[in-house]
C-alpha positions in Angstrom: 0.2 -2.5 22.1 -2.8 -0.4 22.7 -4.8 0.9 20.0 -5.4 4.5 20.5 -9.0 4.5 19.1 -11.0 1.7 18.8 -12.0 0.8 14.7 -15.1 2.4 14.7 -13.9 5.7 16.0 -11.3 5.5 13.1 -13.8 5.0 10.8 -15.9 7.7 12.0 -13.3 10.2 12.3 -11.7 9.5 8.7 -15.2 9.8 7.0 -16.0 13.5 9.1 -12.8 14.1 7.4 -13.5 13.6 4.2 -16.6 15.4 4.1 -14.3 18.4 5.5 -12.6 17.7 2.2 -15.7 17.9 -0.1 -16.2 21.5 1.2 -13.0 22.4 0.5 -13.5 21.2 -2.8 -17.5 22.6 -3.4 -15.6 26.1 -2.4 -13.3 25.8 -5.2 -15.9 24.2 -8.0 -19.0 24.0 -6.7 -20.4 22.6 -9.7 -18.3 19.6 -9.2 -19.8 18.5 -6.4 -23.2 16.4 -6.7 -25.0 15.4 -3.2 -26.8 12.5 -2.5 -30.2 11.6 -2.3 -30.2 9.6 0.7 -33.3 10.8 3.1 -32.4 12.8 6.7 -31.5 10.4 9.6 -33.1 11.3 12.7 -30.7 12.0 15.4 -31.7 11.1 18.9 -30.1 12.3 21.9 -27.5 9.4 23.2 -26.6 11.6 26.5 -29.8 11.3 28.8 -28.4 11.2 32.2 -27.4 14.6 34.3 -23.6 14.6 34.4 -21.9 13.8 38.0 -18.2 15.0 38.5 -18.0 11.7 41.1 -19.3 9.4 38.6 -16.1 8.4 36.1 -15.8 6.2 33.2 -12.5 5.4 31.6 -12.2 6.1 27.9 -10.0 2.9 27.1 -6.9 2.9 24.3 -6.5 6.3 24.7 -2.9 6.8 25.9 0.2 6.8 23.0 2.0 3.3 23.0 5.2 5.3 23.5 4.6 7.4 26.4 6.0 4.5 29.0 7.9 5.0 31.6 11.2 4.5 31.1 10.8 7.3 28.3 9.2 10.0 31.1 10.9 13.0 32.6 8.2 14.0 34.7 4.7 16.2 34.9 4.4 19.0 32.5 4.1 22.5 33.7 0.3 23.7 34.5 0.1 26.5 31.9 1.7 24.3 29.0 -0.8 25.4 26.1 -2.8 22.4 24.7 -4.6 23.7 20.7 -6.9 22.0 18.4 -7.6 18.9 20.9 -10.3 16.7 19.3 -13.9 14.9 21.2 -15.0 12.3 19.0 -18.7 11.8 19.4 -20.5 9.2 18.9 -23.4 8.5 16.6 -26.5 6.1 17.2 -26.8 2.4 16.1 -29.7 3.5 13.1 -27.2 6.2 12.1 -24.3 4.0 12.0 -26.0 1.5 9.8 -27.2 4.3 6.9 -23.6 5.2 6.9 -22.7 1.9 6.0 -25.1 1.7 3.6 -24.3 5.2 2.0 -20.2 3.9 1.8 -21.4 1.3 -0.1 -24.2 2.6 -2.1 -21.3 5.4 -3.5 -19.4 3.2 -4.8 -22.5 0.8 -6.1 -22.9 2.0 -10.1 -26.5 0.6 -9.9 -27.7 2.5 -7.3 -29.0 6.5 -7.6 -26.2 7.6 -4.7 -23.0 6.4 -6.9 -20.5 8.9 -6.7 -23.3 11.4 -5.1 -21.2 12.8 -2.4 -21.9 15.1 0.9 -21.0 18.0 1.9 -20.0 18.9 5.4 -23.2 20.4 6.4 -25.3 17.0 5.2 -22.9 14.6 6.4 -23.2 16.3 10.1 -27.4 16.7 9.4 -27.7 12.9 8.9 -25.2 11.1 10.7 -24.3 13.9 13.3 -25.2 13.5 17.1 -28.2 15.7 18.1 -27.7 18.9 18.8 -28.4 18.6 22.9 -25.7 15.9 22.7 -23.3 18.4 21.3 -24.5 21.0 23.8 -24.3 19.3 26.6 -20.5 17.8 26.1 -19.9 21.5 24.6 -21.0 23.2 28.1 -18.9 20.6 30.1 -15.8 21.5 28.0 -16.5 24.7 28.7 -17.4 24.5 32.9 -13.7 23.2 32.5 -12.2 26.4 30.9 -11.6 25.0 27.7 -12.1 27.5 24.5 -14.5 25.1 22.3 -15.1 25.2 18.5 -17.1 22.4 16.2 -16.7 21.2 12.4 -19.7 21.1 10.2 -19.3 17.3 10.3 -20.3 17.5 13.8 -18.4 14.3 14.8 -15.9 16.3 16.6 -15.4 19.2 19.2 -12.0 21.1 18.9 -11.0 22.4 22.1 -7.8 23.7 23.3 -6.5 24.8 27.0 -3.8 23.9 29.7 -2.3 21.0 31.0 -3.9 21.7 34.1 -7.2 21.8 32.8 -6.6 18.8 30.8 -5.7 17.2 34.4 -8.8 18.6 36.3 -11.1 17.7 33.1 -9.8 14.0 32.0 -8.1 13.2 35.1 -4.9 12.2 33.8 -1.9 14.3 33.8 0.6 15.4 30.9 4.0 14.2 31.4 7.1 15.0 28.9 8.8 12.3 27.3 12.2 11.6 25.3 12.0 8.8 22.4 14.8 8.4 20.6 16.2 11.5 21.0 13.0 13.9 20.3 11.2 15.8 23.3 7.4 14.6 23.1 4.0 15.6 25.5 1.5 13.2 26.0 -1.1 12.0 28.8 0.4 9.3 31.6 -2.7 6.9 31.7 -6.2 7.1 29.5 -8.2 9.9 30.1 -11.6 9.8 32.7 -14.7 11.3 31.7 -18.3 11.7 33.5 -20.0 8.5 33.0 -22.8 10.4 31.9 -20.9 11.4 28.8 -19.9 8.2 28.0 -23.0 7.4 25.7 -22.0 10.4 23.5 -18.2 10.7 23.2 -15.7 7.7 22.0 -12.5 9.1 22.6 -10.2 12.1 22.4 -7.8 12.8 19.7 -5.5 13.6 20.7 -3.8 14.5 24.4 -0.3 13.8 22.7 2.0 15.6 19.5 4.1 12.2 18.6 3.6 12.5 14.9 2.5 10.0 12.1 5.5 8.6 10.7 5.1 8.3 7.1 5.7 5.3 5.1 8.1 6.4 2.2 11.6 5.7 2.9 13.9 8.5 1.1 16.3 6.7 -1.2 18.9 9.6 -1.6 19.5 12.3 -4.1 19.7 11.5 -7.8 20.1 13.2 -11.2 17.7 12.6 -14.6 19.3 12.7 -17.8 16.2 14.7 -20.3 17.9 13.0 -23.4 18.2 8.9 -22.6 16.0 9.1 -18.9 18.8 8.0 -17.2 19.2 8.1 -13.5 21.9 8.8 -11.4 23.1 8.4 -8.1 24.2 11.8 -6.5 26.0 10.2 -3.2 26.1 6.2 -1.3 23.3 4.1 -2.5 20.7 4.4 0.6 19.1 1.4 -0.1 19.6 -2.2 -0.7 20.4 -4.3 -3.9 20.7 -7.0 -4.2 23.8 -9.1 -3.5 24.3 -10.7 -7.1 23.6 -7.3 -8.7 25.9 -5.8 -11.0 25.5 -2.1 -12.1 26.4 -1.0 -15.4 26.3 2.5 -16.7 25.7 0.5 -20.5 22.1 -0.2 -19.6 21.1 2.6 -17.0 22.1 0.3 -13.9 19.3 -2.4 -14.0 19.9 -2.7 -10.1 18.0 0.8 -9.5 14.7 1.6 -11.3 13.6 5.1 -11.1 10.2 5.8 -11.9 8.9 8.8 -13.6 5.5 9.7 -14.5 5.6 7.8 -18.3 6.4 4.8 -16.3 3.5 5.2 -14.1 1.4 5.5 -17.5 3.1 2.6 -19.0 2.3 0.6 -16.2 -1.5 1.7 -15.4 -1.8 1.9 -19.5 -3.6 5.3 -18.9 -0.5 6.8 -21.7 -3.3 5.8 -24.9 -6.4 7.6 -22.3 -3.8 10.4 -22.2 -3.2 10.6 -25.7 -6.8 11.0 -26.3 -7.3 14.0 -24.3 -9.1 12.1 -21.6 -6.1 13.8 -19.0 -7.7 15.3 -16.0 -9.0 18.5 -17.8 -12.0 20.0 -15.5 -11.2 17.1 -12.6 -10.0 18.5 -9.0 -8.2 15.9 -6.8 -8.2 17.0 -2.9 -5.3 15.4 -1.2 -4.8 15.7 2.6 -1.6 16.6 4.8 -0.6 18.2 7.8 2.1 20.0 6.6 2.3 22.8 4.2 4.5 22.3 0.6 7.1 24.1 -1.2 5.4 24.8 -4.6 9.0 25.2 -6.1 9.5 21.4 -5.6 6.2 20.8 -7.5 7.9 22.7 -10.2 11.1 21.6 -10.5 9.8 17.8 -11.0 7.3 18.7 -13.6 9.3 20.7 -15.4 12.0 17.6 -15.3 9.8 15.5 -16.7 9.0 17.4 -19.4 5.4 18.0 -17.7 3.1 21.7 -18.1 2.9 23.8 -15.7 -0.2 23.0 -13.0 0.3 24.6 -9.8 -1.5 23.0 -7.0 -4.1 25.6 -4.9 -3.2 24.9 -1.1 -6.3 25.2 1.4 -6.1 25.8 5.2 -8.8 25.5 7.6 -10.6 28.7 8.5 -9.3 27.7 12.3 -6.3 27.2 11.6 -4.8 30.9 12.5 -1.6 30.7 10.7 -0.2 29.2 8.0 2.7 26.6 8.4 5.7 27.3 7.0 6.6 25.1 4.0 8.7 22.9 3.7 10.9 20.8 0.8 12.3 17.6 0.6 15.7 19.0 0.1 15.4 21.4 3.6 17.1 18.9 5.6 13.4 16.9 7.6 13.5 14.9 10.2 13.4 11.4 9.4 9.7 11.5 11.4 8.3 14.7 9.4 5.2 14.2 7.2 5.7 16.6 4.2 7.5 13.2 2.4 4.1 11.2 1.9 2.1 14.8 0.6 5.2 16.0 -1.7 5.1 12.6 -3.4 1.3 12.8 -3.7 2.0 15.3 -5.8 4.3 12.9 -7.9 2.2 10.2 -8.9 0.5 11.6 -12.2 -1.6 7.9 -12.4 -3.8 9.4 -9.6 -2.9 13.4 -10.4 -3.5 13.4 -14.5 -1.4 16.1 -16.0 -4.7 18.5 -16.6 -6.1 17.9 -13.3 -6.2 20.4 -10.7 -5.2 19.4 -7.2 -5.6 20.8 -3.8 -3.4 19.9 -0.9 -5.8 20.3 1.8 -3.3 21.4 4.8 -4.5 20.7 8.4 -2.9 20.1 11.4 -2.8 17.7 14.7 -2.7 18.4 18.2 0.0 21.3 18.8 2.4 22.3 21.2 5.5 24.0 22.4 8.4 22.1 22.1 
C-alpha cells in the first residue's frame, strides 16, 4: 500500500499544526502561553533553479490507496470546485535538526525550553522556508489560476481551484470513485510538479475527500442508573463477549464494563489530586477535529455523571468561511464520520479535569461537492 506522505512530511505537517493550535489557545489566554528561548534559525532558499513547465518531477505516495480502478467511474467534470488544497513545503537540513532538538528539549525538565512552547508566527520564523521559497511556489500556484492563501506556520500553502486546473498544474487528472457504497473524488496517479520546485515542496495534501476513519467502534445505546451506576443495554449487544460469559442483573452484568469519569479517576488515581483542588482550574486543553460538536451532548453526559457545568469554547479558522453544522452521536453518522473520536475527547475527564477549560479546535480537510 502506498503511503500518502512520506514520515517526515507527517511530522512536519502535524507539528505546523500544533503551533496553529497554540494561537488558538494564546487568543483565548494569552498569559498561558510561554515561548521559547531557542535563538532564530536562518532560512535559506531551497528553490534556486528557474522553473521549466517541460522539466517534471513526480511527487511519489501521493495518490489515495483506494482510488484503484476497479472503484473508478471515470474523469471528473472540468469546473468541479477543489477548496482548502494543501503544499507542504519543505524545510532545510539545519532547520530540521533544531526542530528535533526543540521536540525534545520541551519535554526535557532540565533544560530552559521545557514546556516553553511557540506560537504560530515563531514556529514559521525559525523553521519556516524562506520567504522567496514561498514566493516563488506561491506565484506558480497562482500562473495556474489557483486562489492561494498561507498559515502563519508557513509549512503549508492553501489553495483551492478546479479540476481542470488541478490537471493542467499537477498533471494528473480527478476521477470519481465508488467504495463501498460512498461517492469519493480523488487524483488517478501522483501528482507532477516542475522539477525546479521539487527542492521546496514534499507533497500535496490532499487531491482527494476520502475521510479519516476514526478508531472508536460505537457499542450501542445504553442507560446509567444515578443511584447504583448501573448500566444498561438499550437494544442487541453490538459487541462481543465472551463465550463463557454469563450476565447477571445481581452484579451489574460483569460481561460489560462501562466506564464513567470516577472510573477513569480510579484507575489514573488522579480522584485524591481531585479532592485536593488540584482539578484543572485556570488549565485550557485545545483538542483538534474536523467536525463541529453538538454542545447539548457535552451536557447531557456531564450532567449524567453528576459533573458541573463547563461548556467547551469551539474555535474555527479565520479561513474557514462557514461554520459546519454540528453534529451528535445520536443524529444517525455514517459509520466513516469523524465527530465519534472529538465527542469522546470530550468524555475522558483523566485528560479534560472537571475545572479545565477546553477548546475543540474545528478545522477542516480538502472539500468538495458530493
Amino acid at each position: 500500500m502506498r503511503a500518502l506522505f512520506s514520515f517526515a512530511s507527517e511530522r512536519l505537517l502535524a507539528v505546523s499544526f500544533l503551533a496553529v493550535i497554540f494561537s488558538a489557545l494564546s487568543f483565548a489566554q494569552e498569559s498561558a502561553i510561554q515561548t521559547s528561548p531557542v535563538p532564530q534559525q536562518a532560512s535559506h532558499p531551497l528553490i534556486v533553479q528557474p522553473i521549466d513547465e517541460s522539466q517534471l518531477t513526480v511527487l511519489k505516495g501521493n495518490t489515495h490507496p483506494l482510488a484503484r480502478p476497479e472503484f473508478d467511474l471515470g474523469t471528473a467534470p472540468a469546473a468541479l470546485p477543489m477548496q482548502r488544497m494543501l503544499l507542504v513545503l519543505k524545510h532545510g537540513p539545519e532547520q530540521e535538526f533544531a526542530l528535533n532538538k526543540l521536540l525534545d528539549d520541551q519535554q526535557d525538565k532540565a533544560s530552559p525550553s521545557y514546556h516553553k512552547w511557540l506560537t504560530p508566527d515563531e514556529f514559521g520564523k525559525q523553521f519556516g522556508p524562506a520567504d522567496s521559497d514561498i514566493q516563488v511556489v506561491t506565484t506558480w500556484l497562482q500562473s495556474h489560476g489557483f486562489q492561494v492563501g498561507s498559515t502563519k506556520g508557513r509549512t503549508v500553502l492553501e489553495f483551492s481551484g478546479s479540476a481542470s486546473q488541478v490537471q493542467e498544474a499537477f498533471h494528473t487528472t480527478i476521477h470519481k470513485y465508488v467504495v463501498n457504497g460512498q461517492e469519493h473524488w480523488a487524483n488517478a496517479s501522483d501528482p507532477q510538479i516542475p522539477a525546479a520546485l521539487n527542492s521546496g515542496v514534499a507533497g500535496v495534501a490532499s487531491l482527494n475527500n476520502f475521510p479519516r476513519h476514526p478508531m472508536s467502534v460505537s457499542a450501542g445505546k445504553f442507560t446509567r442508573e444515578k443511584a447504583t451506576g448501573k448500566i444498561t443495554a438499550l437494544q442487541q449487544h453490538e459487541y462481543t463477549v465472551p463465550s463463557d460469559c454469563l450476565q447477571s442483573n445481581s452484579n451489574n452484568d460483569p460481561c460489560f464494563y462501562g466506564i464513567g469519569p470516577y472510573d477513569f479517576a480510579t484507575i489514573y488515581n488522579v480522584l485524591p489530586l481531585w479532592n485536593s483542588g488540584i482539578n484543572g482550574t485556570g488549565q485550557t486543553i485545545a483538542i483538534v477535529g474536523e467536525t463541529n460538536i453538538n454542545i447539548q451532548d457535552v451536557r447531557d453526559f456531564r450532567s449524567l455523571f453528576g459533573l458541573p457545568v463547563n461548556d467547551p469554547q469551539i474555535i474555527f479558522p479565520a479561513s474557514r468561511a462557514t461554520k459546519p453544522r454540528p453534529t451528535s452521536m445520536c443524529n444517525g453518522l455514517a459509520p466513516s464520520h469523524p465527530t465519534p473520536p472529538l465527542i469522546l475527547s470530550f468524555r475522558n475527564p483523566p485528560r479534560l479535569p472537571p475545572a479545565s477549560t477546553s477548546l475543540p479546535f474545528t478545522s477542516s480537510t480538502t472539500t468538495w461537492p458530493l
